[in-house]
N, CA and C atoms as a LAMMPS dump frame, in Angstrom:
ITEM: TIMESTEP
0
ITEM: NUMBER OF ATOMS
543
ITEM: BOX BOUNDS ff ff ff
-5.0000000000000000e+02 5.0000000000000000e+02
-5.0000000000000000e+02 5.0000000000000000e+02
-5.0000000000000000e+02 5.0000000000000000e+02
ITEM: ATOMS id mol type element x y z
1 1 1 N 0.075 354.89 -7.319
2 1 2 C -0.422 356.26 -7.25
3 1 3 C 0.533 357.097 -6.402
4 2 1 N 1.017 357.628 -6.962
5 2 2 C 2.294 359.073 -6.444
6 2 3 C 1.794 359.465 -5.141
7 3 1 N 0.754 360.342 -5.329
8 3 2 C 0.366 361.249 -4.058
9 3 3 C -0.003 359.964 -2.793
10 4 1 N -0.522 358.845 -2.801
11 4 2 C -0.468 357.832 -1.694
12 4 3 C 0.867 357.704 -1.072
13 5 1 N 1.671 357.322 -1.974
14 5 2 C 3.273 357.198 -1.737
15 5 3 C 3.67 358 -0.636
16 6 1 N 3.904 359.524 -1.213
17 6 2 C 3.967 360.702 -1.046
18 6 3 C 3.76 361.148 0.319
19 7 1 N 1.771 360.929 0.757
20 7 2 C 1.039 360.961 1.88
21 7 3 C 1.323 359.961 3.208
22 8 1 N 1.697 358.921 2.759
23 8 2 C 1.252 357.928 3.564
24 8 3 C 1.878 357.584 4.79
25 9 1 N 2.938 358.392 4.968
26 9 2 C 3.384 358.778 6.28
27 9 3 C 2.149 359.659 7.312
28 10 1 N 2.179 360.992 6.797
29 10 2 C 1.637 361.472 7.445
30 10 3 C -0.296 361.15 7.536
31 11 1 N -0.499 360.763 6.6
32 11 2 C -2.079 360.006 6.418
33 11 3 C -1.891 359 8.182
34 12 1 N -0.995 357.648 8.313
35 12 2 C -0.479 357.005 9.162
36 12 3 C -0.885 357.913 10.546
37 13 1 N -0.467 359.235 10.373
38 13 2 C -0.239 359.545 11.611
39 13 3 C -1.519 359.867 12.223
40 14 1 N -2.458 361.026 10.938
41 14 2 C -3.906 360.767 11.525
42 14 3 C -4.826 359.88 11.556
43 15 1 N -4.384 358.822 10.772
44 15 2 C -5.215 357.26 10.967
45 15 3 C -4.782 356.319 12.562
46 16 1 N -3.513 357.047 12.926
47 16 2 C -3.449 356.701 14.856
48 16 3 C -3.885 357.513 15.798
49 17 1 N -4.497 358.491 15.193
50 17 2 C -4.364 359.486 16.244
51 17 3 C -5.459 358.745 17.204
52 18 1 N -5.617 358.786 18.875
53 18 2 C -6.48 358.466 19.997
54 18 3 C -7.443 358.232 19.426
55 19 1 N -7.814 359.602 18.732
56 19 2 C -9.304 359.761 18.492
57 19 3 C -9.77 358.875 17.608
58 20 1 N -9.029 358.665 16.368
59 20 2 C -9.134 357.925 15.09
60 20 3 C -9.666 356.424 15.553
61 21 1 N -8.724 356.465 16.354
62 21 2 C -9.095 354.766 16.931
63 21 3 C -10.468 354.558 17.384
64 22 1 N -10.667 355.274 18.381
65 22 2 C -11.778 355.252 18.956
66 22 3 C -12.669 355.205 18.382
67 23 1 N -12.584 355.769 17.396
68 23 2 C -13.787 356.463 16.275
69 23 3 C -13.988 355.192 15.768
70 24 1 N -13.108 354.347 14.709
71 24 2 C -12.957 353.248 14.275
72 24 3 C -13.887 352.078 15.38
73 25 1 N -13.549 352.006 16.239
74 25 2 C -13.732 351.159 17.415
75 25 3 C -15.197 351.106 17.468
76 26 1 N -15.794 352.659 17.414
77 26 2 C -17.095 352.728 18.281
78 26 3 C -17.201 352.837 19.496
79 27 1 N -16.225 353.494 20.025
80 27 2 C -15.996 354.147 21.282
81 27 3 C -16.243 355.328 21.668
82 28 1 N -16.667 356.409 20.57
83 28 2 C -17.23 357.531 21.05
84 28 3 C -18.274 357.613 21.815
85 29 1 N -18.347 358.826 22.91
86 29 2 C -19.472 359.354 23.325
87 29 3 C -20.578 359.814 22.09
88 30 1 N -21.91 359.641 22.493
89 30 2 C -22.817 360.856 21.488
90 30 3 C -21.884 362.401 21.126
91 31 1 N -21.725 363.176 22.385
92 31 2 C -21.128 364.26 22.29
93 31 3 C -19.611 364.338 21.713
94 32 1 N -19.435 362.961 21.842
95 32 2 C -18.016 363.205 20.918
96 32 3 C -18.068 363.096 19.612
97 33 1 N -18.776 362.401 19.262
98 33 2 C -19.008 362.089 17.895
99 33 3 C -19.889 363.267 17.116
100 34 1 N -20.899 364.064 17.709
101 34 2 C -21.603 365.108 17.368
102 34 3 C -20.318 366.375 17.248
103 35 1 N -19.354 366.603 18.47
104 35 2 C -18.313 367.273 17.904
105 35 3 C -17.321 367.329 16.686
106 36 1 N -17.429 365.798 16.318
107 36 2 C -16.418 365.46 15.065
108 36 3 C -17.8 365.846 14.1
109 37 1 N -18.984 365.759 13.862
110 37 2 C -19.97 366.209 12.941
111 37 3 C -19.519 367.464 12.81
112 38 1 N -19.33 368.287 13.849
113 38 2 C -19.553 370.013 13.74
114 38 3 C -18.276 370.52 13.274
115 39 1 N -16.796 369.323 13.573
116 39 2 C -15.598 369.743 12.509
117 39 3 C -15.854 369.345 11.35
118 40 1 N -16.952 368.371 10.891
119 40 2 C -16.585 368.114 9.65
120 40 3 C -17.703 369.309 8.686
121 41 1 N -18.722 369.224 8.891
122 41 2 C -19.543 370.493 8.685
123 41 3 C -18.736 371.463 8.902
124 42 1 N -17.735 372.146 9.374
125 42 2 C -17.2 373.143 9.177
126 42 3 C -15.837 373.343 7.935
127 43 1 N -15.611 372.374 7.565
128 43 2 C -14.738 371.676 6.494
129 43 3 C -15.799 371.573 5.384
130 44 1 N -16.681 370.578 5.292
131 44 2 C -17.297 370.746 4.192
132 44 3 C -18.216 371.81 3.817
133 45 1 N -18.778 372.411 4.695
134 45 2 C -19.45 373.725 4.337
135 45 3 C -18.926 375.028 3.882
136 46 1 N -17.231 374.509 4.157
137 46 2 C -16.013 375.905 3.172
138 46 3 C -16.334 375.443 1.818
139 47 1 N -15.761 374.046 1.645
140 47 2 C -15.587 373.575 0.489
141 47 3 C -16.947 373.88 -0.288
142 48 1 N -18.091 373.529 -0.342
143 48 2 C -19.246 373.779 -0.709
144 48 3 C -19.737 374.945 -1.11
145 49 1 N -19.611 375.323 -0.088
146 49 2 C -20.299 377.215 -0.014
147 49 3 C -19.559 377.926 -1.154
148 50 1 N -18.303 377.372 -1.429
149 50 2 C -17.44 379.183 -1.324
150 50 3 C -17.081 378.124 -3.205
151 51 1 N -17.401 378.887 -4.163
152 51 2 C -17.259 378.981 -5.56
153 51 3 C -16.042 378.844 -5.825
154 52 1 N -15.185 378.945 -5.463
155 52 2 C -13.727 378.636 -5.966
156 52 3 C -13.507 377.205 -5.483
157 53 1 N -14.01 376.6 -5.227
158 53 2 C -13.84 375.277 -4.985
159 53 3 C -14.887 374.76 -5.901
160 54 1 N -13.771 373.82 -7.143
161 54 2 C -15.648 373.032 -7.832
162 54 3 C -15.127 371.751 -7.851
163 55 1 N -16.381 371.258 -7.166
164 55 2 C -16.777 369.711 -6.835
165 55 3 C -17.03 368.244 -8.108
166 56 1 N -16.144 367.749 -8.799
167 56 2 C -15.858 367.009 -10.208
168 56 3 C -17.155 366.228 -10.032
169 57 1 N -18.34 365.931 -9.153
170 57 2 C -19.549 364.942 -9.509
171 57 3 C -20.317 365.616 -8.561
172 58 1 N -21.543 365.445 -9.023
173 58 2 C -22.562 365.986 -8.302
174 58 3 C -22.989 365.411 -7.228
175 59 1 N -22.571 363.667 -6.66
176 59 2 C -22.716 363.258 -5.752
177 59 3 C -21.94 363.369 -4.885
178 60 1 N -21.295 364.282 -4.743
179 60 2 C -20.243 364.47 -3.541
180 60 3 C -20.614 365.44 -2.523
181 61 1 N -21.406 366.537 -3.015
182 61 2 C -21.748 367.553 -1.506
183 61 3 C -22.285 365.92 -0.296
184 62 1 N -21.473 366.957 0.599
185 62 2 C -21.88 366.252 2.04
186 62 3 C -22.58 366.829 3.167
187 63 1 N -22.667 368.241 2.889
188 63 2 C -23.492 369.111 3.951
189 63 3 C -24.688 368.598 4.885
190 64 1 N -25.726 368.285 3.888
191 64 2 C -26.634 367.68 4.043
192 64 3 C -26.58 366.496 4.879
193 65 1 N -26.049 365.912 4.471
194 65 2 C -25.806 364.171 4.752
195 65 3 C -25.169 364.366 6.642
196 66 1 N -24.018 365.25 6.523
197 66 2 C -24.044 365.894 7.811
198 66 3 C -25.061 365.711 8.96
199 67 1 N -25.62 367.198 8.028
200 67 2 C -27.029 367.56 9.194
201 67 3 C -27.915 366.577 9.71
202 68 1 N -28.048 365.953 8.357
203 68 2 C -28.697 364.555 9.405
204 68 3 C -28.377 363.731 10.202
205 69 1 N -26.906 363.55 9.962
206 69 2 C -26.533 363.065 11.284
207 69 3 C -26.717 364.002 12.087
208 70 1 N -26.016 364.884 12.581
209 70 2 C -26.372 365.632 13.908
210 70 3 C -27.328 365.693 14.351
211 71 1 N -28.861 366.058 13.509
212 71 2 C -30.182 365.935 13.646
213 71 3 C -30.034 364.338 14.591
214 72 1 N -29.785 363.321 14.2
215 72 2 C -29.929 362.224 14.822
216 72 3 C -29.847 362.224 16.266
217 73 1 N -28.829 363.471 17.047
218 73 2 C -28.022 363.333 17.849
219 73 3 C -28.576 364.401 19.137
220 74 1 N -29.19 365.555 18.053
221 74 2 C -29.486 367.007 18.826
222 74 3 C -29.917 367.335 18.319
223 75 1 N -31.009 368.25 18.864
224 75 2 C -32.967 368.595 18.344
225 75 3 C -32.35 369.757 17.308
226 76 1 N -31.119 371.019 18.519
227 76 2 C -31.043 371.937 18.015
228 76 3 C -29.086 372.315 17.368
229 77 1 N -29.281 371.789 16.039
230 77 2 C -28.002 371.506 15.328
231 77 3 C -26.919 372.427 15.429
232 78 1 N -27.32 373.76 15.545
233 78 2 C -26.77 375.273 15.107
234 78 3 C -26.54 375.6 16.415
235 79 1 N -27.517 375.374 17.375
236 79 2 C -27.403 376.118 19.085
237 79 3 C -26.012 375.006 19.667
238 80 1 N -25.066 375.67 19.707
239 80 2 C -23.798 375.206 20.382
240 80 3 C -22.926 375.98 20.83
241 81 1 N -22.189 375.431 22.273
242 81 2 C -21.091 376.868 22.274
243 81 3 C -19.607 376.541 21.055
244 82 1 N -19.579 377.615 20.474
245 82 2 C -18.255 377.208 19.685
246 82 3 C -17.327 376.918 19.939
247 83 1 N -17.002 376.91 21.268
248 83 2 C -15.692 375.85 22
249 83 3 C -15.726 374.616 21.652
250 84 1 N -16.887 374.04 21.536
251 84 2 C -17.261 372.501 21.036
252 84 3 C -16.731 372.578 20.047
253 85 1 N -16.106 372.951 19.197
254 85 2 C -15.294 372.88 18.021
255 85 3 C -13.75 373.457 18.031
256 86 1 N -13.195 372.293 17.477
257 86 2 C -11.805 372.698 18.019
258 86 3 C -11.426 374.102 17.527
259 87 1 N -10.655 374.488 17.584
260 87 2 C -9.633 375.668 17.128
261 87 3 C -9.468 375.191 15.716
262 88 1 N -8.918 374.079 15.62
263 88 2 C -8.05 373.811 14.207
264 88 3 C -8.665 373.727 13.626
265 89 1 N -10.224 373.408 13.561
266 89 2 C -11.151 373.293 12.417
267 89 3 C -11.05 374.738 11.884
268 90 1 N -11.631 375.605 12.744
269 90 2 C -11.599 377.276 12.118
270 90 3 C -10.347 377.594 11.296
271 91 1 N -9.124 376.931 11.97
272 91 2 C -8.077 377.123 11.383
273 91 3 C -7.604 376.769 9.718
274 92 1 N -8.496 375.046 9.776
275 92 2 C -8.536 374.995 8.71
276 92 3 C -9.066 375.906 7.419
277 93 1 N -10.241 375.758 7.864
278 93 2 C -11.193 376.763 7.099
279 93 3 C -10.328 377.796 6.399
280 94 1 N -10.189 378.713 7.536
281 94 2 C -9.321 379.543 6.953
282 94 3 C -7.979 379.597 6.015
283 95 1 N -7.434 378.755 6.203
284 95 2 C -6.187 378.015 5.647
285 95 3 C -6.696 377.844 3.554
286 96 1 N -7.841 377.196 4.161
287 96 2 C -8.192 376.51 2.56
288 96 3 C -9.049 377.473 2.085
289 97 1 N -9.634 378.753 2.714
290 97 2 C -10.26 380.219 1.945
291 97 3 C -9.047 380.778 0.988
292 98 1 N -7.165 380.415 1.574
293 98 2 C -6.226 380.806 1.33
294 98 3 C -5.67 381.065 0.198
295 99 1 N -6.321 379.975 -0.378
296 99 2 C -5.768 378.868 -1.572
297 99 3 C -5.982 379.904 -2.736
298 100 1 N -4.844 379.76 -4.034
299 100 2 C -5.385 380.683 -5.124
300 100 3 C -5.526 379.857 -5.91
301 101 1 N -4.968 378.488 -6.222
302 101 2 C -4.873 377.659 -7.805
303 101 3 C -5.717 376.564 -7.685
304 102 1 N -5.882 376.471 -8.67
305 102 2 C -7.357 375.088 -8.999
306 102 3 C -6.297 374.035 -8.563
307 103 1 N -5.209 373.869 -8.869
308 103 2 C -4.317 372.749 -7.76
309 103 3 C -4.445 373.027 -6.203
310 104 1 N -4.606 373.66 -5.899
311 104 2 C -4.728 373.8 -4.329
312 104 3 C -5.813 373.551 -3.679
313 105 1 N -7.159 374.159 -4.26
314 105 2 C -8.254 373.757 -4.091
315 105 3 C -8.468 372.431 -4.246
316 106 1 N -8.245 371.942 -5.653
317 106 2 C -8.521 370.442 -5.756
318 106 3 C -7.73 369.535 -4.28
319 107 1 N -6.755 369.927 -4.073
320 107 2 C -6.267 368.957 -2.778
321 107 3 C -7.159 368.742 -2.101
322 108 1 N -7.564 369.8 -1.25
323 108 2 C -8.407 370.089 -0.466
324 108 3 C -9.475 369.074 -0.253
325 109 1 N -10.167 368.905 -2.041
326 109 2 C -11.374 368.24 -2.36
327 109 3 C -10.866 366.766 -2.037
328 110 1 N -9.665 366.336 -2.921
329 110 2 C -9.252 365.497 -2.818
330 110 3 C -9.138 364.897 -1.3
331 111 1 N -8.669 365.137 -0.173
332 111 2 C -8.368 364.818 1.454
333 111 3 C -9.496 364.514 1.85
334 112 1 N -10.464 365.37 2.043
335 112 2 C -11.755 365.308 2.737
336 112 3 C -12.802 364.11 2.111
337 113 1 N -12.791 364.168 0.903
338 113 2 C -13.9 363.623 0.136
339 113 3 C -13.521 361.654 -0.443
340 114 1 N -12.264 361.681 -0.291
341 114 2 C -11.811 360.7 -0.573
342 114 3 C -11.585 360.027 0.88
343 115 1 N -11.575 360.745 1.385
344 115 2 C -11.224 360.399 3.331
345 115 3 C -12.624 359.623 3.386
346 116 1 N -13.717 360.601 3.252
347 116 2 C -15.125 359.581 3.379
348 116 3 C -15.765 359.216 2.426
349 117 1 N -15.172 358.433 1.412
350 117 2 C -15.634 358.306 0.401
351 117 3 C -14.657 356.609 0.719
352 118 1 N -13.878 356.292 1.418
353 118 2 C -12.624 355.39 1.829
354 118 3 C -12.791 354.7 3.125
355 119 1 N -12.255 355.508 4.005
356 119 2 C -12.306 355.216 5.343
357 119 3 C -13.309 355.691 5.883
358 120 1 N -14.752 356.224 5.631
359 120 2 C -15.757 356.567 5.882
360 120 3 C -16.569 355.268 6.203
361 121 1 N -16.149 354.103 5.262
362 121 2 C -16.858 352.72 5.644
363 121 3 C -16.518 352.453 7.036
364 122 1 N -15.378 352.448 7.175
365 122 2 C -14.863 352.106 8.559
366 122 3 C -15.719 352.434 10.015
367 123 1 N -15.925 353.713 9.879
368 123 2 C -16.23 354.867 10.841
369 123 3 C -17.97 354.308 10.785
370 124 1 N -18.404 354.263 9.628
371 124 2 C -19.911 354.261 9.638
372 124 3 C -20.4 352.701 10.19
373 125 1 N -19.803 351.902 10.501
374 125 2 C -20.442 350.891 10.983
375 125 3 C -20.388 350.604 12.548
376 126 1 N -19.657 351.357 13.122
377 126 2 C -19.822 352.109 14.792
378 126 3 C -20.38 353.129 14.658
379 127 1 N -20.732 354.201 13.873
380 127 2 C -21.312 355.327 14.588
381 127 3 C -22.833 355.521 15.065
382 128 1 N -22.589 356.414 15.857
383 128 2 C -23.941 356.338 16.565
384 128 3 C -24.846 357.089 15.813
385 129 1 N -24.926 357.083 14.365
386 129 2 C -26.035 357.869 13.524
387 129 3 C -25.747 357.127 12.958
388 130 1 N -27.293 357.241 11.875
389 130 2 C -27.112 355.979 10.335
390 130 3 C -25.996 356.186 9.413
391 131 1 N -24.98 357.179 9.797
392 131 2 C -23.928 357.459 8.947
393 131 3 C -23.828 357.871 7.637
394 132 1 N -25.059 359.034 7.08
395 132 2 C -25.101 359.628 6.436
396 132 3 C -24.034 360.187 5.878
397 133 1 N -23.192 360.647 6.238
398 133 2 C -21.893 361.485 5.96
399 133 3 C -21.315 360.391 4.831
400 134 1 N -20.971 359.387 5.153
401 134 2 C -20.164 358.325 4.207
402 134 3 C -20.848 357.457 3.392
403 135 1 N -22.291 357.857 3.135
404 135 2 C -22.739 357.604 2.065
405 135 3 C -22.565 358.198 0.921
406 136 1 N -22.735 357.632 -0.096
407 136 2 C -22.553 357.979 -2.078
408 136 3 C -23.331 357.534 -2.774
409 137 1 N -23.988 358.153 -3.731
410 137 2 C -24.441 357.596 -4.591
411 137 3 C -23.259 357.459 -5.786
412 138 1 N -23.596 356.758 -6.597
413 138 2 C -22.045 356.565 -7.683
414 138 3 C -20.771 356.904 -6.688
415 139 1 N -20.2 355.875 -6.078
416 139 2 C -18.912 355.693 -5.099
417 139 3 C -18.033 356.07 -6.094
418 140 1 N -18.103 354.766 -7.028
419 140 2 C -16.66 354.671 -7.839
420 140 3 C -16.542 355.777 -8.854
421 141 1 N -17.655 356.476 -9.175
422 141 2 C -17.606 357.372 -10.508
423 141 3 C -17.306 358.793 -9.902
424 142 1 N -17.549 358.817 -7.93
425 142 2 C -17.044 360.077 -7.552
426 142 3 C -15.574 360.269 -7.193
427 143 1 N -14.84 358.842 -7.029
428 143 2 C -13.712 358.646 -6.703
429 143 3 C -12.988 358.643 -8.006
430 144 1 N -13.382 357.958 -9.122
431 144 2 C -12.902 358.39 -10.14
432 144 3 C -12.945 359.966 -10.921
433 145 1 N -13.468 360.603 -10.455
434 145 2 C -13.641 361.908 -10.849
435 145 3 C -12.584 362.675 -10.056
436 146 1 N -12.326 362.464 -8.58
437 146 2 C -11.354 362.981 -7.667
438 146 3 C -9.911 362.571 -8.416
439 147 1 N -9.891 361.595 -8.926
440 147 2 C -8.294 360.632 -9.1
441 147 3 C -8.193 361.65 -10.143
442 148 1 N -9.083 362.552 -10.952
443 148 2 C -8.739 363.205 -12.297
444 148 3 C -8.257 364.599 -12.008
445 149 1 N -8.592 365.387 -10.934
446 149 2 C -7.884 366.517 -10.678
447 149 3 C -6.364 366.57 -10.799
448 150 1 N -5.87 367.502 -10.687
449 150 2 C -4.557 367.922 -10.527
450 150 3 C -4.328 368.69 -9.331
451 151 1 N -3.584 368.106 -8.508
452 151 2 C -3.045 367.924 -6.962
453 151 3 C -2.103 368.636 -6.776
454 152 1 N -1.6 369.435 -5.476
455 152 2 C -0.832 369.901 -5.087
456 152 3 C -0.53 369.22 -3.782
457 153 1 N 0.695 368.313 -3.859
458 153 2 C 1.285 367.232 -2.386
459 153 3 C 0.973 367.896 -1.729
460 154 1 N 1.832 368.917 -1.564
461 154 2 C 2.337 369.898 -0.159
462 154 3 C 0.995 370.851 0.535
463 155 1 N -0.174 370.501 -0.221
464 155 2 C -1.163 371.133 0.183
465 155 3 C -2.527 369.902 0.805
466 156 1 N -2.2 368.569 0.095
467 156 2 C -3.108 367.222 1.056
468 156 3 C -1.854 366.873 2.234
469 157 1 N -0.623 367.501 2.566
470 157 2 C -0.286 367.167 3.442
471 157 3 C -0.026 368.546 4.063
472 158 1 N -0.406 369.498 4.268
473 158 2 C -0.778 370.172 5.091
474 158 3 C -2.758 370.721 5.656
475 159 1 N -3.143 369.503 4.889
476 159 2 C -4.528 369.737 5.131
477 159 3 C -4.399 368.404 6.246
478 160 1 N -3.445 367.181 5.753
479 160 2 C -3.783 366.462 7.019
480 160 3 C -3.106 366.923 8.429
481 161 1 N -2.043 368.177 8.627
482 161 2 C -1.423 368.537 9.193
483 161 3 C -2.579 368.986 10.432
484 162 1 N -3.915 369.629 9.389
485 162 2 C -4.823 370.435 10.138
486 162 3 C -5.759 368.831 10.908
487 163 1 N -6.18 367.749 9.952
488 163 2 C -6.61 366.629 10.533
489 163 3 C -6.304 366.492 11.841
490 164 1 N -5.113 365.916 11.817
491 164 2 C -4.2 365.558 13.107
492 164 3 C -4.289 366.655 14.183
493 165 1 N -4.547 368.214 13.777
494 165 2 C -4.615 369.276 14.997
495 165 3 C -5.683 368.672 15.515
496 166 1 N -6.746 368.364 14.5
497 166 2 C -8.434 368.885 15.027
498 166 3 C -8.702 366.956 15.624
499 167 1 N -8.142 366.133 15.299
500 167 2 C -8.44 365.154 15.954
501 167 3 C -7.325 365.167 17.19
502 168 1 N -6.312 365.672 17.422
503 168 2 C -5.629 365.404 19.095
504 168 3 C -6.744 366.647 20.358
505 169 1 N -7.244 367.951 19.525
506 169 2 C -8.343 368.846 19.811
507 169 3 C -9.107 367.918 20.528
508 170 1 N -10.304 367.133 19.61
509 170 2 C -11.208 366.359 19.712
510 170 3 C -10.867 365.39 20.806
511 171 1 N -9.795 365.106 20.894
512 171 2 C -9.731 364.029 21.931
513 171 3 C -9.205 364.105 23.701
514 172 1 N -8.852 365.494 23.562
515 172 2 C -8.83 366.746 24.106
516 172 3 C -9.888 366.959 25.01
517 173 1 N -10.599 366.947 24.178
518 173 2 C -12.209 367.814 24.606
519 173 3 C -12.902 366.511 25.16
520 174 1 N -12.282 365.453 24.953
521 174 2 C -13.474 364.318 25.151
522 174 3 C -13.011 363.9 26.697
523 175 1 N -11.803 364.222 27.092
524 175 2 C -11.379 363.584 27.928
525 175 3 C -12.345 364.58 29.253
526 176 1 N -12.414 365.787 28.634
527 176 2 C -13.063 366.849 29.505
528 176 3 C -14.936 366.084 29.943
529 177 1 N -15.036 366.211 31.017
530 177 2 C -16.356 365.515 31.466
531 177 3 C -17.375 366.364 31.231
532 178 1 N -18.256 366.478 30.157
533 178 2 C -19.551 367.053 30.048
534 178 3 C -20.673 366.629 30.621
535 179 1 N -20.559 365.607 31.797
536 179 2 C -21.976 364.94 32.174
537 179 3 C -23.014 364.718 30.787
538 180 1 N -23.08 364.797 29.275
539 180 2 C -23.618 364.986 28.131
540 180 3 C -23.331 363.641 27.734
541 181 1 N -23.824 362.606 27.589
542 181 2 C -23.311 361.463 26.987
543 181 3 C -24.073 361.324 25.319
């Protein structure tokens, strides 16, 4: 597969990042891990929300699946200061509102959704929620639906460009002492 080839440098780099590990490990705080919820809800709730992005199987929105994690974590999901979220997430966002071609968009879909649709197993058997987020119904028929788009490289490797911001962010923020465990 081309685009693996292609990626797999820089994929490498956010699969080391501090945070990544940790994450992997089961080393997060609650509050750290509720922060990586509120980047990823801010990523998937572009993709979702906004009509120029269309989703190849119906089992792929993750919004939901989200919220319940966070729900797991904190009574009140929405009440946060937005510092708790890195910069680069917003950044992303904005980045991928950018996009004009159904190749560009599809990347997009492609990074995120295949990220936890993949290495989402990984993550979900440390996390401190039932790991809603990296659940699927039909795995293989949503991953096979992703493999069918038409991709733009230079756009899943500048979406992991934004990864790597928002996880060195995240790890950033964790080092900062919230007394919040």
């Amino acid at each position: 597969m081309r685009i693996r080839e292609e990626t797999r440098a820089i994929h490498d780099l956010a699969e080391n990042t501090e945070f990544s590990k940790r994450m992997v490990k089961g080393e997060l705080s609650k509050k750290d891990y509720l922060n990586y919820l509120r980047c990823q809800f801010a990523i998937f709730q572009t993709i979702e929300a906004w009509n120029e992005f269309v989703l190849p199987h119906p089992a792929l929105p993750r919004v939901d699946a989200i919220l319940e994690d966070m729900k797991e974590l904190t009574d009140n999901v929405f009440g946060y200061d937005p510092k708790e979220v890195p910069q680069s997430a917003y950044k992303y966002r904005y980045f991928m509102l950018g996009c004009t071609k159904p190749e560009e968009f599809n990347s997009h879909i492609y990074l995120n959704y295949m990220g936890m649709l993949f290495g989402g197993s990984l993550v979900a058997k440390n996390a401190p929620t039932k790991g809603n987020l990296y659940k699927f119904e039909n795995r293989m028929q949503c991953i096979e639906a992703i493999r069918q788009l038409p991709l733009d490289i230079e756009q899943v490797k500048r979406g992991f460009e934004f990864h790597i911001k928002i996880l060195e962010e995240l790890q950033e923020m964790s080092n900062v002492k919230t007394g919040i465990d």
